[in-house]
C-alpha positions as CSV (number, residue, x, y, z in Angstrom):
1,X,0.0,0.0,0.0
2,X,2.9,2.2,0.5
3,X,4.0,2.0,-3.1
4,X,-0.1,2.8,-4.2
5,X,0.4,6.2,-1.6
6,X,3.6,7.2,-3.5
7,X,2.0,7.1,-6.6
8,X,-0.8,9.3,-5.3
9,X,1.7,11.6,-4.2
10,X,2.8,12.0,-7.7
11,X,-0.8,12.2,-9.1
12,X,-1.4,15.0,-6.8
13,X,1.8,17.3,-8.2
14,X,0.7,16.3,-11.6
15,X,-3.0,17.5,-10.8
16,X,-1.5,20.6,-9.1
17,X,0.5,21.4,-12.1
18,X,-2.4,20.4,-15.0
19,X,-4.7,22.8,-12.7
20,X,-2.1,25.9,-12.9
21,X,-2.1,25.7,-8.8
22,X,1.8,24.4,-8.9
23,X,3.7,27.4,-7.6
24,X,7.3,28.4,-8.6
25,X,8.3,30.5,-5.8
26,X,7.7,28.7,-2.6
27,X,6.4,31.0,0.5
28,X,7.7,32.8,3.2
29,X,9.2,30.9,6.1
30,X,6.6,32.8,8.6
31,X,4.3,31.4,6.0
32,X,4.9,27.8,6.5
33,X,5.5,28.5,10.2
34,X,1.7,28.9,10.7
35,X,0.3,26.5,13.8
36,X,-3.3,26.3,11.9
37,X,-4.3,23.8,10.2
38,X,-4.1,23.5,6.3
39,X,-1.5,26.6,7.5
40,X,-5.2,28.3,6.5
41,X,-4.5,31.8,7.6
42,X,-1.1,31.9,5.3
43,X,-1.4,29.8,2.3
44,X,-4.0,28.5,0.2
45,X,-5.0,25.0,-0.2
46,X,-2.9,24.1,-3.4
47,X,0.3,25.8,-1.5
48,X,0.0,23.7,1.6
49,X,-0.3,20.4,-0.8
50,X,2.9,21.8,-2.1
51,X,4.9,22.7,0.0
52,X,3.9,21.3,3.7
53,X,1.5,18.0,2.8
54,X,3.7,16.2,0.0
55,X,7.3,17.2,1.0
56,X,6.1,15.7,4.6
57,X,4.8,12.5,3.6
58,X,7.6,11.7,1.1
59,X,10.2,12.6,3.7
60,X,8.5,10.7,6.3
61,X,8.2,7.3,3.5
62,X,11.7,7.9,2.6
63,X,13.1,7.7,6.5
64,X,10.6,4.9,7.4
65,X,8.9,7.0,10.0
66,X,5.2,6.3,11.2
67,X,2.9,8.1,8.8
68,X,-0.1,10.1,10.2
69,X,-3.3,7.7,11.0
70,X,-5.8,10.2,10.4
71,X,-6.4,12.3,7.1
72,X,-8.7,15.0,6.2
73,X,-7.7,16.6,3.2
74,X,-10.6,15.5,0.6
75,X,-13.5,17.6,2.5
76,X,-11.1,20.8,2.5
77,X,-10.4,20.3,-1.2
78,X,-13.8,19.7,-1.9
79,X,-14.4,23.1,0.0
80,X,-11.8,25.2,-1.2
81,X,-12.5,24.0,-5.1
82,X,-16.1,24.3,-5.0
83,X,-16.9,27.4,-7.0
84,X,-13.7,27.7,-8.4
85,X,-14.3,26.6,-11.9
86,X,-11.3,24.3,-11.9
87,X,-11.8,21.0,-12.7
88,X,-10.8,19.3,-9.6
89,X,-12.4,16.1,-9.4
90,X,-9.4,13.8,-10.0
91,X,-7.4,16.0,-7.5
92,X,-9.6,15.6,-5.0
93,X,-10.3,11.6,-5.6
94,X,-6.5,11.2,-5.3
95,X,-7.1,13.1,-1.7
96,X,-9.8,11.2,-1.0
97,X,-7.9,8.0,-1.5
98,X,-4.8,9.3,0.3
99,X,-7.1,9.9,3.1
100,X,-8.8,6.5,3.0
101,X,-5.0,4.7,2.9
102,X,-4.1,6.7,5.8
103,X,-6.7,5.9,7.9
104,X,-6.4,2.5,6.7
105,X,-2.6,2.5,8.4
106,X,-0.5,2.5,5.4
107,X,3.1,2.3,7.4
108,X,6.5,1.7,5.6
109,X,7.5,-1.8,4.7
């Protein structure tokens, strides 16, 4: 299962990117320093996946750490895309399935 959440990992850059939310420039380091959730009162949804969400889990695959057991990501997605005109959907199924192997206990081999 491991190998299926590193492939979602991918699919979510490469939905990032095909939606034109992949940024160049990442953000300031007060930016990422944010204690909220979703870092929701500096970044927007497509910046946290970015820079804070995807760089965490590969980081914590690659050093065989425990991965989180709970994941919430799909219903914020769902939020922050609704209304947007961006055509989301296979962004937010890979967070939706990311969520489900989490909370399924995907842990490194």
């Amino acid at each position: 299962m491991q190998t299926e959440l590193a492939a979602l990992l991918i699919d979510i850059e490469a939905e990032l990117r095909r939606l034109g939310q992949w940024h160049k420039v990442p953000p300031s380091a007060a930016a990422l320093a944010s204690d909220q959730p979703f870092c929701v009162d500096t970044l927007t949804l497509p910046q946290w996946l970015q820079f804070v969400f995807l760089p965490t889990l590969y980081r914590m695959m690659e050093g065989g750490e425990p991965l989180p057991t709970r994941s919430g990501i799909a219903p914020m997605a769902s939020e922050y895309f609704r209304g947007t005109g961006l055509a989301s959907a296979d962004l937010e199924a890979a967070l939706l399935r990311v969520d489900e192997l989490l909370t399924q206990g995907v842990q490194p081999d």
